[in-house]
DRENTORKOL-3810 file (N, C-alpha, C; in nm, 4 decimals):
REM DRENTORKOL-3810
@n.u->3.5999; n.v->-25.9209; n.w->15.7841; ca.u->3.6463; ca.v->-25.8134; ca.w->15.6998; c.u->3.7773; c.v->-25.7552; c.w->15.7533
@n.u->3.7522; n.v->-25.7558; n.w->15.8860; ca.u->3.9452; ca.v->-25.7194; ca.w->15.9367; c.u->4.0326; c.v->-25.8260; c.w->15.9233
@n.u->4.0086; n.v->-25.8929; n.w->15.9046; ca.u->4.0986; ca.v->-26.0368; ca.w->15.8934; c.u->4.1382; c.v->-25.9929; c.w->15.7740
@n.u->4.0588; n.v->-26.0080; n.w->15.6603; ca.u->4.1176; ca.v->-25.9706; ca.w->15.5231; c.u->4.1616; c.v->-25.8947; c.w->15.4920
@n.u->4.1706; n.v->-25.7311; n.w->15.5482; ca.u->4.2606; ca.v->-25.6196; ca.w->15.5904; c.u->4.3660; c.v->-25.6204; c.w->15.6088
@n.u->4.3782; n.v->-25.7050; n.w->15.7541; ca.u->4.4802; ca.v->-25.6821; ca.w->15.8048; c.u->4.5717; c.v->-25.7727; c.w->15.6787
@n.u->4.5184; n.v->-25.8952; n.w->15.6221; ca.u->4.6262; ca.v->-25.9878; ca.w->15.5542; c.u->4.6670; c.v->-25.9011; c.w->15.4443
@n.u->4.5972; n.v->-25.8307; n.w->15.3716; ca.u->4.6042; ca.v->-25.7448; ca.w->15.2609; c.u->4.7257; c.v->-25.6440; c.w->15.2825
@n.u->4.6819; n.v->-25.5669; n.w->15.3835; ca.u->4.8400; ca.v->-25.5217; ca.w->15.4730; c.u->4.9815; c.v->-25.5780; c.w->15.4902
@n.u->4.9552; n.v->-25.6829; n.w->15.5757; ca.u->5.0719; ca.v->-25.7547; ca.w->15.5629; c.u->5.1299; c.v->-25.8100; c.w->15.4335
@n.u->5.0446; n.v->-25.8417; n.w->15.3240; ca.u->5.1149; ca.v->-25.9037; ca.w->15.2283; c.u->5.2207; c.v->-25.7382; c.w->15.1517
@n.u->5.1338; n.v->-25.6491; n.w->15.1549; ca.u->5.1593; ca.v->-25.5151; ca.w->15.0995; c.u->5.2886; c.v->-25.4707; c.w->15.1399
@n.u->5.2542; n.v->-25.4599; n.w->15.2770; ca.u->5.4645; ca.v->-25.4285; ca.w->15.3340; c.u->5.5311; c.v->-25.5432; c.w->15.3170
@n.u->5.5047; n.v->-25.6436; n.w->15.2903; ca.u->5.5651; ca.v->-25.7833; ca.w->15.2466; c.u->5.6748; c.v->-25.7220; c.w->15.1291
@n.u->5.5597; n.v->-25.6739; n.w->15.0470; ca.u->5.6224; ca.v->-25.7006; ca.w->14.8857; c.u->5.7439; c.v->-25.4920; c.w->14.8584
@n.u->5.6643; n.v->-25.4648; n.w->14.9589; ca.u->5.7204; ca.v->-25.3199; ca.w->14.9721; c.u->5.8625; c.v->-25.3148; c.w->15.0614
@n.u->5.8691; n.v->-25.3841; n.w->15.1433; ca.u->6.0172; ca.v->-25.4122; ca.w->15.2477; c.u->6.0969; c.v->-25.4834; c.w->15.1154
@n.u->6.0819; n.v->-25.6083; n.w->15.0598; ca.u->6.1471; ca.v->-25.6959; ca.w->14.9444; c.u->6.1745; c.v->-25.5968; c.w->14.8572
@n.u->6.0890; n.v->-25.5223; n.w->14.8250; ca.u->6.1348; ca.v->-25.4011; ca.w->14.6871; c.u->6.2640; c.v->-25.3292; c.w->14.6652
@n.u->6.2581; n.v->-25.3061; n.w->14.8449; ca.u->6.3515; ca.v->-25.1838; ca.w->14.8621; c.u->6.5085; c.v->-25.2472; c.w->14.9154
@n.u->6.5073; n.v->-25.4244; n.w->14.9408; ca.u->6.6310; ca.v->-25.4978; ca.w->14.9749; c.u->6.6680; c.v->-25.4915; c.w->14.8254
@n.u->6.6164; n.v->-25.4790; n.w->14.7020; ca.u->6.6700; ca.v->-25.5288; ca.w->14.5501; c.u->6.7202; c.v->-25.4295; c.w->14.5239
@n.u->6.6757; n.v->-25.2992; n.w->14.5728; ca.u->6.7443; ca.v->-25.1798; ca.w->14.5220; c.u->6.8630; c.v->-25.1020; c.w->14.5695
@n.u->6.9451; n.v->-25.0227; n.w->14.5392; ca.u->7.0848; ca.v->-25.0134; ca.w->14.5954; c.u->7.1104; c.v->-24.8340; c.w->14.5253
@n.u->7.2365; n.v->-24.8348; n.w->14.5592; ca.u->7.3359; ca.v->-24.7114; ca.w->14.5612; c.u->7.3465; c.v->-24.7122; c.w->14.4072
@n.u->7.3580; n.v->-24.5884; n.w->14.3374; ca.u->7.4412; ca.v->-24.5900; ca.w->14.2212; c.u->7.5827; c.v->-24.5654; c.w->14.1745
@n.u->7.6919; n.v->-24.6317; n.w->14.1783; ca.u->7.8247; ca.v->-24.5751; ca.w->14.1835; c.u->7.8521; c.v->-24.5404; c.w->14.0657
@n.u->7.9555; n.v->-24.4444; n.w->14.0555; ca.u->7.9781; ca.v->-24.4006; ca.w->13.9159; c.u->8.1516; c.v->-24.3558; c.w->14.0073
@n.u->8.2300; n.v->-24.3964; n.w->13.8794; ca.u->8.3889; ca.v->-24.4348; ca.w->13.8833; c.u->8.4291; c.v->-24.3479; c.w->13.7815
@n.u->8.5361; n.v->-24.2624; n.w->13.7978; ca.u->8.6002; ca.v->-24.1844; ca.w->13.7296; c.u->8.7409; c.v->-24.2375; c.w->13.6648
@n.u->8.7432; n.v->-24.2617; n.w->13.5571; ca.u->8.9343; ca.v->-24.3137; ca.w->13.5219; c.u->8.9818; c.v->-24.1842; c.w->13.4739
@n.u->9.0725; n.v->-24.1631; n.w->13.5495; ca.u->9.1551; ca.v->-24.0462; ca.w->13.4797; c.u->9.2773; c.v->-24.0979; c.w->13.3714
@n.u->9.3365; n.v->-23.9845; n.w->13.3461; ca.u->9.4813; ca.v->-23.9883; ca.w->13.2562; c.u->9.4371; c.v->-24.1272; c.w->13.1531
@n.u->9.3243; n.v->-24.1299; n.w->13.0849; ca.u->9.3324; ca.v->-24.2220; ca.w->13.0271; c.u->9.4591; c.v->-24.1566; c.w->12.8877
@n.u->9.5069; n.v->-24.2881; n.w->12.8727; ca.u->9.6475; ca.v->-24.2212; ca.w->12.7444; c.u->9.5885; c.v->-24.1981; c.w->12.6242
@n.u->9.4834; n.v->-24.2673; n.w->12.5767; ca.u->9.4557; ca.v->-24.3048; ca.w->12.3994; c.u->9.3170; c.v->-24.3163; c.w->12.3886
@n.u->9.3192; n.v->-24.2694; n.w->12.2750; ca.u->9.1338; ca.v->-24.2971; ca.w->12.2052; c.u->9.1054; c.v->-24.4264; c.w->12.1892
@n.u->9.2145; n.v->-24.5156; n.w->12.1686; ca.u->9.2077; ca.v->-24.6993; ca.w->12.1146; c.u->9.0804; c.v->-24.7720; c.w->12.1952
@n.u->9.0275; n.v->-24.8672; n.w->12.1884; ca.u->8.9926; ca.v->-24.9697; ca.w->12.2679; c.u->8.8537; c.v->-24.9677; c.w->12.3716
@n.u->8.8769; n.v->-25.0195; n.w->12.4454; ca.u->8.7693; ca.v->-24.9880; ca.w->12.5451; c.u->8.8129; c.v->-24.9579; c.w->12.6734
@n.u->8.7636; n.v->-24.9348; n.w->12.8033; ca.u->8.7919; ca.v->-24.9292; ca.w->12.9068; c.u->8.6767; c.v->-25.0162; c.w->12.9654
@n.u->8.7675; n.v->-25.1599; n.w->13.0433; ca.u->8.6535; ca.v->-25.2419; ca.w->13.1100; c.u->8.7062; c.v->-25.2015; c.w->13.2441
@n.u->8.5882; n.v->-25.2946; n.w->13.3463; ca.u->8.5592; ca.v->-25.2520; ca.w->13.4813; c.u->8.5199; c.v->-25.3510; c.w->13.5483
@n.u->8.5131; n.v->-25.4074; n.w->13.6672; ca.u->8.4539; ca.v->-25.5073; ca.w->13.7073; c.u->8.4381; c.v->-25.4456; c.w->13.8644
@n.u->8.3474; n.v->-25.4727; n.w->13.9556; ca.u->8.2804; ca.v->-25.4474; ca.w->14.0881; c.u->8.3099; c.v->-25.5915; c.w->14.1279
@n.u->8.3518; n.v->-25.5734; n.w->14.2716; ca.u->8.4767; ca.v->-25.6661; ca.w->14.2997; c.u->8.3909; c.v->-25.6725; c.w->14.5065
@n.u->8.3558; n.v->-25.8016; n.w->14.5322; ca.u->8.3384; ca.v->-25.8064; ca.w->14.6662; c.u->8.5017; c.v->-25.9218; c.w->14.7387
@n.u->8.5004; n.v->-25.8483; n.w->14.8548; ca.u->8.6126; ca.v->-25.9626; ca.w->14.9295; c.u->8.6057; c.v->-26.1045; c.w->14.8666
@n.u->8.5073; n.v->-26.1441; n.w->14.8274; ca.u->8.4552; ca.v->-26.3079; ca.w->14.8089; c.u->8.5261; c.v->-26.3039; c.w->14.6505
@n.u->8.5020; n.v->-26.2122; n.w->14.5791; ca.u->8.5268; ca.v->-26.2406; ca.w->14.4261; c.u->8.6699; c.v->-26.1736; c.w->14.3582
@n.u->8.7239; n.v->-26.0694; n.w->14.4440; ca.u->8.8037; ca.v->-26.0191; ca.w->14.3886; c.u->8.9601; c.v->-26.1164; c.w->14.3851
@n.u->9.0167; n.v->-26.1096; n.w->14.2439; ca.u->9.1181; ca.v->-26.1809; ca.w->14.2240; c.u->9.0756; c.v->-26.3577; c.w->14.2171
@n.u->8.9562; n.v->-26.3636; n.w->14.2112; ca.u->8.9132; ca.v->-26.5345; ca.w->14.2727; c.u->8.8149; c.v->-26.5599; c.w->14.0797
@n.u->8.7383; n.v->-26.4841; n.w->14.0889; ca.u->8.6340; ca.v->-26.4894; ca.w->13.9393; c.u->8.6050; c.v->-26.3427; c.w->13.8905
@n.u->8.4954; n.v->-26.3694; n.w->13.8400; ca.u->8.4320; ca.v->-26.2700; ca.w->13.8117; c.u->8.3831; c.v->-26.1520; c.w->13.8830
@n.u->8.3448; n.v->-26.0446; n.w->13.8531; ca.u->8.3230; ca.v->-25.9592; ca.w->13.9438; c.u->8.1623; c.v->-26.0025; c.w->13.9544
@n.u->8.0633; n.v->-25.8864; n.w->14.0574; ca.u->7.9348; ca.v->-25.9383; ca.w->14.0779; c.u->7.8534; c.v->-25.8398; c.w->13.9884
@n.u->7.9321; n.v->-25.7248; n.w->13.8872; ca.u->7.8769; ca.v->-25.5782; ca.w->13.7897; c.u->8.0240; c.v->-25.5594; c.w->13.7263
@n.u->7.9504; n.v->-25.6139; n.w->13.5648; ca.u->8.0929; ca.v->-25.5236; ca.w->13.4805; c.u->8.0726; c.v->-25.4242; c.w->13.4146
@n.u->8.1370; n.v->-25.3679; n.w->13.3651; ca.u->8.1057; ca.v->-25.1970; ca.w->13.2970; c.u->8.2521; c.v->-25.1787; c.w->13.2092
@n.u->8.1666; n.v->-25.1937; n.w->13.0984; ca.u->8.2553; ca.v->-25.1014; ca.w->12.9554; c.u->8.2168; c.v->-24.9643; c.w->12.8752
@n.u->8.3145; n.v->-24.8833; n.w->12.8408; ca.u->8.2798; ca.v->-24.8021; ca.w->12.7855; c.u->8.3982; c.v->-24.7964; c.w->12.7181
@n.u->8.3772; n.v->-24.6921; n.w->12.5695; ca.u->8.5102; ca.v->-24.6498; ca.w->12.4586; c.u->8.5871; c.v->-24.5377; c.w->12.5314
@n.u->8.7004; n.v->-24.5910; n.w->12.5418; ca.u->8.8119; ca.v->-24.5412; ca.w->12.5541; c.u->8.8424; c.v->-24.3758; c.w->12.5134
@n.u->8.8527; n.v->-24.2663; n.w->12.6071; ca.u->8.8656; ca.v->-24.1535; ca.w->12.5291; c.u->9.0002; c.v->-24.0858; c.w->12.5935
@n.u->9.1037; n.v->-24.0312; n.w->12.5550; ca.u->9.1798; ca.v->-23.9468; ca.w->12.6119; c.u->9.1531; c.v->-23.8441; c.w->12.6886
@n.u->9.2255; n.v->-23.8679; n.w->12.7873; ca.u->9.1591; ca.v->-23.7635; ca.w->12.9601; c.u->9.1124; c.v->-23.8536; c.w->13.0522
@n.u->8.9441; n.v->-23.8396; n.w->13.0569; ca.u->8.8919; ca.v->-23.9114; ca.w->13.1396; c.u->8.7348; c.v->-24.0037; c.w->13.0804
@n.u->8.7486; n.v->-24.0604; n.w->13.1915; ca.u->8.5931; ca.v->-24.1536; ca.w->13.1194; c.u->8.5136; c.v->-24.1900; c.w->13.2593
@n.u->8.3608; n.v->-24.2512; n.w->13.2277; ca.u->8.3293; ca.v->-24.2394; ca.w->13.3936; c.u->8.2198; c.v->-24.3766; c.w->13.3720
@n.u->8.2587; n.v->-24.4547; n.w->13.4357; ca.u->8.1596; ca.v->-24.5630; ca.w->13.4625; c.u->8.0344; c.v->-24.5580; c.w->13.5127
@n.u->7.9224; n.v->-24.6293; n.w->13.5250; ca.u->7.8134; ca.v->-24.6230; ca.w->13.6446; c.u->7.7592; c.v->-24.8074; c.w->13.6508
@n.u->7.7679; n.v->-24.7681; n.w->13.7764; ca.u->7.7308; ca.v->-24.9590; ca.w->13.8589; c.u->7.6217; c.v->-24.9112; c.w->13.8954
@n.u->7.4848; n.v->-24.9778; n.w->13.9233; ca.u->7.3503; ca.v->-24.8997; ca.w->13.9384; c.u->7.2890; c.v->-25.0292; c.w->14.0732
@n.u->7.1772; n.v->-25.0161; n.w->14.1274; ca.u->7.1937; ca.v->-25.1143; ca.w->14.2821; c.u->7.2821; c.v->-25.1179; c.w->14.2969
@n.u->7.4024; n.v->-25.1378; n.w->14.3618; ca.u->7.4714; ca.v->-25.1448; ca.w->14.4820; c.u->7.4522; c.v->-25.1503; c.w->14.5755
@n.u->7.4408; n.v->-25.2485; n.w->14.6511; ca.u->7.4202; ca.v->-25.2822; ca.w->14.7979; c.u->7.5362; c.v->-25.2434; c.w->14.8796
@n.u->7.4663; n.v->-25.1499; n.w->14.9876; ca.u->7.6243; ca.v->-25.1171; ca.w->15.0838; c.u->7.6941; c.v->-25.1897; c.w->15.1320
@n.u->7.8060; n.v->-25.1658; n.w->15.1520; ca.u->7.9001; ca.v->-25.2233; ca.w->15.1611; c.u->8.0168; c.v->-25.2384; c.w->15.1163
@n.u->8.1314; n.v->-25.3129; n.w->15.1026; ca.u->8.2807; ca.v->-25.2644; ca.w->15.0987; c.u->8.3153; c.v->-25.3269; c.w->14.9614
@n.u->8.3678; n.v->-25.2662; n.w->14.8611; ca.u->8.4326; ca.v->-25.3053; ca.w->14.7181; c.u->8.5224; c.v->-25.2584; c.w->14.6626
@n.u->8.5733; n.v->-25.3740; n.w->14.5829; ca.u->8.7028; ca.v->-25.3099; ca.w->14.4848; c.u->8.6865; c.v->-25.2923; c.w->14.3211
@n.u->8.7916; n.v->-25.1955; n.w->14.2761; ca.u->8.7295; ca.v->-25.2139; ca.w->14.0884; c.u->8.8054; c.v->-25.2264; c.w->14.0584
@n.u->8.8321; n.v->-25.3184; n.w->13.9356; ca.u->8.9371; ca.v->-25.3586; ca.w->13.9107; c.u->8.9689; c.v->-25.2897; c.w->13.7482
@n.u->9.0172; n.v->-25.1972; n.w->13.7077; ca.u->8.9975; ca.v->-25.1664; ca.w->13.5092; c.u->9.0974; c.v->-25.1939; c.w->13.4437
@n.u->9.0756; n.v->-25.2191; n.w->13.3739; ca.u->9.1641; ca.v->-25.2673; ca.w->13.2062; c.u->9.0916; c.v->-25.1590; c.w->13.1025
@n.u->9.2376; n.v->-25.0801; n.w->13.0463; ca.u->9.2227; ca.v->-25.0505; ca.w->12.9200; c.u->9.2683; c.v->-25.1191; c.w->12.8268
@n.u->9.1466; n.v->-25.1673; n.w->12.7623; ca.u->9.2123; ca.v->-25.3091; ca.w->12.6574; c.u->9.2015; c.v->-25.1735; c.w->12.5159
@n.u->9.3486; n.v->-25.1863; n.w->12.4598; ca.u->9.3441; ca.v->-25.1007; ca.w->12.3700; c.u->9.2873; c.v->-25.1503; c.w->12.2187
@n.u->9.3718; n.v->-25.2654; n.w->12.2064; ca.u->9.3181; ca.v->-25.3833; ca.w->12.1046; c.u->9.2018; c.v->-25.4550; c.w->12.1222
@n.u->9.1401; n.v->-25.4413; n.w->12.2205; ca.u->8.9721; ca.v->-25.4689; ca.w->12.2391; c.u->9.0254; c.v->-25.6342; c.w->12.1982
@n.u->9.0374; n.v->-25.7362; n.w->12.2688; ca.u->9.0741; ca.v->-25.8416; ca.w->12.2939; c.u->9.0015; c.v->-25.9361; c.w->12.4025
@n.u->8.9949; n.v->-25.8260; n.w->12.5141; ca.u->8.9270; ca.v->-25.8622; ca.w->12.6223; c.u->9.0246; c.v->-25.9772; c.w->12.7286
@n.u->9.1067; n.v->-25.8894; n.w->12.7251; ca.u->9.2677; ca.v->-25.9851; ca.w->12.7979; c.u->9.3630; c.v->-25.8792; c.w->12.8254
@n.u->9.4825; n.v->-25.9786; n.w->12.9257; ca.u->9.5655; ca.v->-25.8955; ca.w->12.9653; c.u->9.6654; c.v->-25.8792; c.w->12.8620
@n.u->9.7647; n.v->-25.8253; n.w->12.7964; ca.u->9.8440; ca.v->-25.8334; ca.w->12.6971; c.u->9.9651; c.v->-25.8256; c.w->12.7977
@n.u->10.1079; n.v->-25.8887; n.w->12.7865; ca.u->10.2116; ca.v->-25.8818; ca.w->12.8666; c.u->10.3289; c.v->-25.8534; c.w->12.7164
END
């Protein structure tokens, strides 16, 4: 009966230690001086490994409002990142030059 205890235990903080590696920080990003109501405002969460290389590893859009607008990235694992935003005014989903 302690045998089966104790395993019951161990499997328990097993699945309870794993729970809490999946879960993370919530960031939330402020864009200021946005210029225009147009479009969207995208976002991408950016590690050393991905930034400028692909995709980010969390993207985040929201509509475009004059002033300010505020993102939220939800888990986040600590550690060091960049964001990269585009206000795509024409909602295109590209850079326009």
């Amino acid at each position: 009966m302690k045998t089966l205890g104790l395993i019951i235990g161990l499997v328990l903080t097993g699945l309870i230690t794993s729970a809490q590696d999946n879960t993370g920080a919530t960031v939330k990003v402020t864009i200021e001086n946005v210029l225009s109501d147009d479009g969207t405002i995208l976002a991408a969460l950016h590690t050393a490994d991905t930034f400028m290389k692909r995709q980010g590893i969390s993207d985040g859009a929201i509509s475009a409002q004059t002033g300010e607008v505020t993102l939220t990235f939800k888990n986040v694992k600590p550690g060091t990142y960049a964001i990269m935003v585009l206000h795509d005014e024409n909602d295109n989903e590209r850079v326009d030059l």
